[in-house]
N, C-alpha and C positions, 0 to 999 in steps of 0.2 A: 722438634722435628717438623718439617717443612716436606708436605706433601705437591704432586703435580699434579692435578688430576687432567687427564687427556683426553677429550670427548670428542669422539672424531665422527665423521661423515663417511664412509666408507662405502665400496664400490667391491661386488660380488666380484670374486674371481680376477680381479684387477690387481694383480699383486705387485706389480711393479707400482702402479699408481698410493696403494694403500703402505707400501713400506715407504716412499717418499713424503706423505702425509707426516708418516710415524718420526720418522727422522727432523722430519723440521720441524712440530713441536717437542718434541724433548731437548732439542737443540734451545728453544725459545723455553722451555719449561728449567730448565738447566741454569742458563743466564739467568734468570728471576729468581733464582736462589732455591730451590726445589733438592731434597736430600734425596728423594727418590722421586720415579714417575709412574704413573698408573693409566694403564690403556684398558677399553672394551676389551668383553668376549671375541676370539676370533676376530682379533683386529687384521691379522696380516691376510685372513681369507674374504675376509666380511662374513655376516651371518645374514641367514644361513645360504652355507656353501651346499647343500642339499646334492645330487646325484656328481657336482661336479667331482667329489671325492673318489668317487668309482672310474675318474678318468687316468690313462696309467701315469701320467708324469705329475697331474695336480698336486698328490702332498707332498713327491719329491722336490718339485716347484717352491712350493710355500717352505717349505726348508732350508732351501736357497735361502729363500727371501729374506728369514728369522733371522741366519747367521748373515746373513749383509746387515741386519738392522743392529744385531748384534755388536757386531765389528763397530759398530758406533760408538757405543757405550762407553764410556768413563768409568772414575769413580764414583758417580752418580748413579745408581743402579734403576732399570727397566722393568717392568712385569706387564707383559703382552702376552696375549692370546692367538694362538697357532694350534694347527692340526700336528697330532703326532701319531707316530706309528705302532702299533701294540706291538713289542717284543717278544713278547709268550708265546705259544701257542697253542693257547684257549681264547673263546671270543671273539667281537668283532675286530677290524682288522685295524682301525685306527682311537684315537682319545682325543679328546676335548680336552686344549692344554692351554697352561701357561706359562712362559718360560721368563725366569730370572736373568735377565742379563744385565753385567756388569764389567767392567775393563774388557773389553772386545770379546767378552766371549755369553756363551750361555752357562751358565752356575747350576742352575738348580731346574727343575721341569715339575712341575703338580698338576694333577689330572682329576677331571672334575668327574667329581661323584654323583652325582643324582641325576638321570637323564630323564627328560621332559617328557613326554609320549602323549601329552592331551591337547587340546584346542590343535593351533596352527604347529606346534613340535613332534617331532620323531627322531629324535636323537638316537633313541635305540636302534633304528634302521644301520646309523653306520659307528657310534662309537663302542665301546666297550668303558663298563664302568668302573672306577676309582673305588675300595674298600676302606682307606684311609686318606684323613688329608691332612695335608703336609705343612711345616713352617720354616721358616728360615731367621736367623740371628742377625742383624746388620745394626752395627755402632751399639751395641749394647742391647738391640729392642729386639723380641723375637714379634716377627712380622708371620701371622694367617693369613692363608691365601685361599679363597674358593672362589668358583667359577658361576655365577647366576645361581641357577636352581638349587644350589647346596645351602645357601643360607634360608630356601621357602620348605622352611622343616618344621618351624613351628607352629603351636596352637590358634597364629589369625589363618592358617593356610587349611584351604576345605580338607574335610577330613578325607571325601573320594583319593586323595594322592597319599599312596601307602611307601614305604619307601623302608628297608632296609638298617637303616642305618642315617646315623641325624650328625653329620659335618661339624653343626656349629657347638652339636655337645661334645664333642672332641677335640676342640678346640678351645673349650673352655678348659674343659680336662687338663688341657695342654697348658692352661694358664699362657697363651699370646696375651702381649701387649696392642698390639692395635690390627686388626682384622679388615685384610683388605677384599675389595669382591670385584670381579670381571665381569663387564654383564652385558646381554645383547637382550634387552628385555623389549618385546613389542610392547605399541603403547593402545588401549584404549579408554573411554573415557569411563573416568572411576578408577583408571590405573594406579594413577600418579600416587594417590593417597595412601590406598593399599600398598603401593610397594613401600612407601615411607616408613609405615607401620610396620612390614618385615624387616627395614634394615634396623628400625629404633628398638626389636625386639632382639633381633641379634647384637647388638650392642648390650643390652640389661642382660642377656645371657652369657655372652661371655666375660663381660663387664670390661667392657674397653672401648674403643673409638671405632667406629664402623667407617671405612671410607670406600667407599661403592663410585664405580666409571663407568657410564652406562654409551651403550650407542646411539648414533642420533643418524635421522637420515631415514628415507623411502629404499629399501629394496622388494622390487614386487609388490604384493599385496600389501605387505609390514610395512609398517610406521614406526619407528623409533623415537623415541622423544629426548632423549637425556635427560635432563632434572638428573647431573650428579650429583653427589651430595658426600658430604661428611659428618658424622653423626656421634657425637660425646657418647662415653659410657653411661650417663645419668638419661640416654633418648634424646637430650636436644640437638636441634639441629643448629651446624657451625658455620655451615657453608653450601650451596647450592648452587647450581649453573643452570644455564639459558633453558627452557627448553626448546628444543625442534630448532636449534639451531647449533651449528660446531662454538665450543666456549673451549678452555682451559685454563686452572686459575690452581696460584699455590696457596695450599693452605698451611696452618703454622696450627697444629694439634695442639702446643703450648701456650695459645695464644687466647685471651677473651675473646678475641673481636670476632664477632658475625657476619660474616658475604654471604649473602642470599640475590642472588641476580632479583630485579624490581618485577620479572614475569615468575620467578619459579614459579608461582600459586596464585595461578589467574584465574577467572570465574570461566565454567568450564565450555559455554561457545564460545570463548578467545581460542581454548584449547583445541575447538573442534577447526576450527578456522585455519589454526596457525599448521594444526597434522595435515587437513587436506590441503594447501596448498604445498607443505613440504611434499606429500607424497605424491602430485603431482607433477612437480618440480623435478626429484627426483626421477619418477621414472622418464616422465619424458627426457631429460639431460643423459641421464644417464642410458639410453635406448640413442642416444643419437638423434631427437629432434627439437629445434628451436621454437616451433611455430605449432601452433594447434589449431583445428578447424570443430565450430561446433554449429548445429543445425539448431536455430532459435524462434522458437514457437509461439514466442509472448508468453510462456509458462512458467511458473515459478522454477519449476527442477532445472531448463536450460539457461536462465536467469543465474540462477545461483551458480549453475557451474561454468559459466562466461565467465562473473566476477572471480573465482575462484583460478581460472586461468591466467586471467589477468594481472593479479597476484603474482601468481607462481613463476608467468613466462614474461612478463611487462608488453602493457597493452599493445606493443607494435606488432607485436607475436602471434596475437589472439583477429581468427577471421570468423564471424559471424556470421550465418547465411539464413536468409530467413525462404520457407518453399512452406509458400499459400497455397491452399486448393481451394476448389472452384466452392468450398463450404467455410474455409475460414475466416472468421470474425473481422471485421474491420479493428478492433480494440484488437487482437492478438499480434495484427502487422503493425498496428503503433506501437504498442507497449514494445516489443521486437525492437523496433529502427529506436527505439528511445533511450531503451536500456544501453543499447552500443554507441549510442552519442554520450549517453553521462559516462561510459567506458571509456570513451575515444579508440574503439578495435575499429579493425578494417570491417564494413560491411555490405554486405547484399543482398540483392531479394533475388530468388531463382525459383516462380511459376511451376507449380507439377500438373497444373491440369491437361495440357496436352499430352504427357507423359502418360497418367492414369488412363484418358481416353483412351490413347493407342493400345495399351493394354488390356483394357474391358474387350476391344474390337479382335486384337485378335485371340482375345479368350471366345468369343462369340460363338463360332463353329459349335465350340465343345459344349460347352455348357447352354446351350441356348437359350430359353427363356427359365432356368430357373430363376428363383425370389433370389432379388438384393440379401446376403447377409453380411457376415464379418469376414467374408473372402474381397468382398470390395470396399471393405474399410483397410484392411491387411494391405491393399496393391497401393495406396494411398502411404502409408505408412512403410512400404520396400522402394515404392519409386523416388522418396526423400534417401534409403541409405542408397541405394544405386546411385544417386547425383552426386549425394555427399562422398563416398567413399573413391566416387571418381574424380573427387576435385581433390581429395588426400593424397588419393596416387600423381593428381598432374602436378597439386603445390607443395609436395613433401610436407605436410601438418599431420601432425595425428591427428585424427578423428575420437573426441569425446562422446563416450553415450553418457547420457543425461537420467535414467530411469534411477530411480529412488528404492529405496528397502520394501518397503511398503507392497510398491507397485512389480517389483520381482518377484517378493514371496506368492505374489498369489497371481502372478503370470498375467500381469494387468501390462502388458508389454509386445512387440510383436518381434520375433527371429527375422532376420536378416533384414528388418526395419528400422525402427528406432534401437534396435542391442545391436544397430552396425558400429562399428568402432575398434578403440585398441586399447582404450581403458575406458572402465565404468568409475567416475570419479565418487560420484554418493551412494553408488549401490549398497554402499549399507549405513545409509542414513535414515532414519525412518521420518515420513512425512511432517509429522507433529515437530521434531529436529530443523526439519527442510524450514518448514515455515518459522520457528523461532530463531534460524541462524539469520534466515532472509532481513527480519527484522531488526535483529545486533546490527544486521550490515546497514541498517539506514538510522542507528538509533544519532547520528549526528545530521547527517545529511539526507535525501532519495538518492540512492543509488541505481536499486531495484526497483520499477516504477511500482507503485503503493499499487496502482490497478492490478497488474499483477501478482502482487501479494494475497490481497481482499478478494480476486474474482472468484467464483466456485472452481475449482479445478476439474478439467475437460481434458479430452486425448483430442477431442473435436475431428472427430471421424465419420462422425454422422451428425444430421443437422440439433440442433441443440442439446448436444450431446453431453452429460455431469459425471465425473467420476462417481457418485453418491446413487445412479443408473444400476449402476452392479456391483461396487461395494459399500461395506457401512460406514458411519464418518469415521472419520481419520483418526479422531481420539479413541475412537472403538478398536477399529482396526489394529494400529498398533499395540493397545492393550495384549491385544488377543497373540498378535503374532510373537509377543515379549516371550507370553507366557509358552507357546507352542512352540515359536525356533530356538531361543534362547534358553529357557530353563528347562525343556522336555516336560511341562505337564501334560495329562492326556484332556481329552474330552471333558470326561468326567472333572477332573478338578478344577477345568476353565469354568463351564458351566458352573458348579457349586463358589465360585467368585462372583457370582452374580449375572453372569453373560449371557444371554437369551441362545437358549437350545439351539435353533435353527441359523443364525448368525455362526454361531462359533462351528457350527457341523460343516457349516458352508467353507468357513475360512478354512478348514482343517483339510476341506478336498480341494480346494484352488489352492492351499501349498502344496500336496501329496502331488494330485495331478500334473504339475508345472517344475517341476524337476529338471525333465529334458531342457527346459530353454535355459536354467539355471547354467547346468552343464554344458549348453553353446554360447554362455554370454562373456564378454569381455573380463577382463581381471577385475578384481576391486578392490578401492582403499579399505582395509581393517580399521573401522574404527567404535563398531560394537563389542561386549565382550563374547560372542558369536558371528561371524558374517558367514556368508552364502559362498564359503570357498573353500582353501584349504585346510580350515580345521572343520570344516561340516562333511561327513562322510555317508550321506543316505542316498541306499541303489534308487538309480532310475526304475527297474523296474524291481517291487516290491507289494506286496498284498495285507501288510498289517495297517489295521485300522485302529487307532489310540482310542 
């Protein structure tokens, strides 16, 4: 039996674009000798289709769309992922489906059981869930079908996720022959492995061939990776496709032979490299722009995310602007104009010191002779997003902010300054990250000028200014915030890892406190197994102290 696996790129709510996609690889997947095809979760909607579902003609829409994709079909038989409509009336109003289609029509519909509700998921908000899951008989084989989260039932999956009812022991039950899965799985780094391990475990459970279609592609925050795969009932792997990039390949279950694309399992700054430029890539294309504009300081965080533009949109794309103040560095404007010659982007220097003055003068009146503080390092840091964000509006580029994980957890950042923008591209990269990818990028050539790698890191807003000023080094830092944003320890258990009292009390209240700017800052790539967005839900205002 000759499988198709169909790993597609998909576009939210794009449904005419996303059934067109669907139709010309099965088309291609078909000729190549393929007995069946196998598409993503929610391919015909993209995932996720989040509030668009509450719009009144959306899932009538994607129904259309099904039965046109439908109408396709041959003898060859389809299994896509489509929104469908609860019939009963109990529950919510639609299902997380997949439909069987085969000689122009839809055959069969399975609706996925297990709805997600932690990190970036809320499936519960709009589907209703599935009590059994279904299979279907074709040429002799009876074929399993679940949708993502039904096969993460087992013992590697944290025990926090309690769930009803377990898909893939029902399926064994069932005694299927080969067990297929839809899946729209966000990627971050340490995914890739972990999800291997769920499908290789669902395969030993139900004892048969696991073949999982996973989505690939930037919508919003999410990163998809693909790394589909096909997976023997004995756990080994048979076949695997690109990641972070659209593949489709037939596999032949009868067959010895091994495809493993030469990236499936790359070392994982390849990986981190290869998600942020797709999810760059992505949302800019997909928002409608060509061209990106980024404000370049000589620092490592605007460094890295130039090159990472670059990448994403090719350098003719990427415009560079470097805006000195009357205290910046002479090595910051080089390292600046240097980076964007080994880049070959467009570049300029655009002066704020006039700007700033005008600004202090007619603050003057009001504030008269109070002391210099971080209201005139602040005006320094908004009179760059004011230039910048007026050059985005006259040259149509988005506007990249460049701030780092690190430096948002704990509000080491300015509002309406440097978080002007329209995406935060590293925002949840943590510095230690920053500087180890910076490094991968030069490990053949300089790319990144080495000075800018090795200098101490500065916002250079006041005269010799060090990040290391007000907070602790970077390897500290991030220790701490690991353990504070990511895993919820409190105080207490940072401290009892060895972290000095006053340090960690300190990080604890520049996260707490710095909430609000979190809340106004631009979107960001997911690529922690936490970021600072939609699966992180802590009020702005709140009084517990960990």
């Amino acid at each position: 039996m000759k499988i198709g696996l169909a790993q597609l790129n998909t576009t939210v709510g794009d449904l005419a674009g996303n059934l067109a996609k669907a139709v010309k690889v099965y088309d291609a997947l078909v000729a190549a000798g393929a007995d069946l095809v196998l598409f993503p979760e929610l391919a015909i909607t993209g995932y996720p289709p989040r509030d668009l579902l509450f719009k009144s003609k959306f899932v009538a829409d994607n129904l259309a769309a099904l039965n046109q994709f439908a109408q396709r079909t041959g003898s060859v038989p389809a299994v896509i992922g489509f929104v469908d409509r609860n019939r009963s009336e109990r529950g919510r109003r639609f299902l997380n489906a997949a439909a069987w289609c085969e000689h122009g029509e839809v055959q069969q519909v399975f609706h996925k059981s297990l709805l997600p509700t932690y990190d970036v998921f809320d499936e519960d908000r709009y589907f209703e869930t599935a009590s059994t899951t279904g299979w279907r008989v074709f040429k002799g084989v009876r074929w399993g079908v679940t949708i993502c989260e039904d096969i993460w039932s087992g013992p590697i999956v944290e025990t926090s996720r309690h769930y009803s009812h377990d898909p893939v022991k029902q399926l064994a039950e069932a005694k299927v022959d080969v067990l297929l899965n839809l899946s729209a799985s966000p990627w971050h780094y340490g995914k890739d492995s972990t999800r291997f391990e769920v499908v290789r475990q669902a395969a030993e459970r139900v004892g048969c061939p696991v073949v999982y279609a996973n989505a690939v592609g930037g919508n919003d925050e999410l990163i998809f990776d693909g790394h589909s795969m096909v997976v023997s009932s004995d756990g080994s792997l048979l076949a695997g496709l690109a990641p972070f990039a659209e593949d489709s390949q037939v596999v032949d279950l009868n067959s010895d032979e091994i495809r493993i694309h030469p990236k499936f399992r790359q070392e994982e700054l390849a990986d981190i490299f290869d998600a942020l430029v797709l999810g760059l890539r992505d949302y800019a294309l997909k928002s409608g722009f060509k061209r990106a504009l980024i404000g370049l300081s000589g620092g490592i965080d605007s460094a890295l995310t130039a090159v990472l533009a670059a990448h994403a949109l090719g350098r003719e794309n990427v415009i560079g602007v470097s805006l000195p103040s009357a205290i910046s560095s002479d090595h910051s404007k080089t390292d600046a104009s240097d980076l964007a010659r080994n880049l070959g982007i467009v570049f300029h220097t655009l002066p704020i010191a006039e700007v700033v003055t005008s600004a202090e003068t007619a603050l003057q009146p009001i504030i008269g002779d109070r002391p210099r503080d971080v209201t005139e390092e602040n005006i320094q840091a908004r009179s760059r997003g004011l230039l910048l964000m007026a050059l985005s509006n006259k040259l149509g580029a988005l506007l990249l902010t460049t701030g780092n994980k690190s430096e948002i957890a704990v509000g080491y950042c300015t509002l309406y300054g440097d978080m002007c923008g329209g995406l935060a591209v590293i925002s949840d990269l943590p510095k230690v990250k920053v500087f180890a990818l910076c490094e991968w990028i030069n490990r053949e050539q300089e790319i990144i000028p080495w000075n800018t790698i090795r200098k101490p890191p500065s916002a250079e807003l006041r005269p010799d200014q060090k990040d290391e000023d007000s907070l602790p080094p970077y390897p500290v830092l991030d220790a701490i915030l690991k353990l504070y944003v990511e895993e919820g320890k409190s105080a207490a258990e940072i401290i009892g890892q060895g972290f000095a009292e006053a340090v960690v009390r300190d990080v604890i209240r520049k996260v707490d406190l710095n909430e609000y700017k979190r809340k106004q800052a631009a979107p960001g790539l997911k690529v922690t197994p936490l970021a600072f967005g939609v699966g992180r839900r802590i009020p702005i205002v709140q009084k517990y102290v960990s």
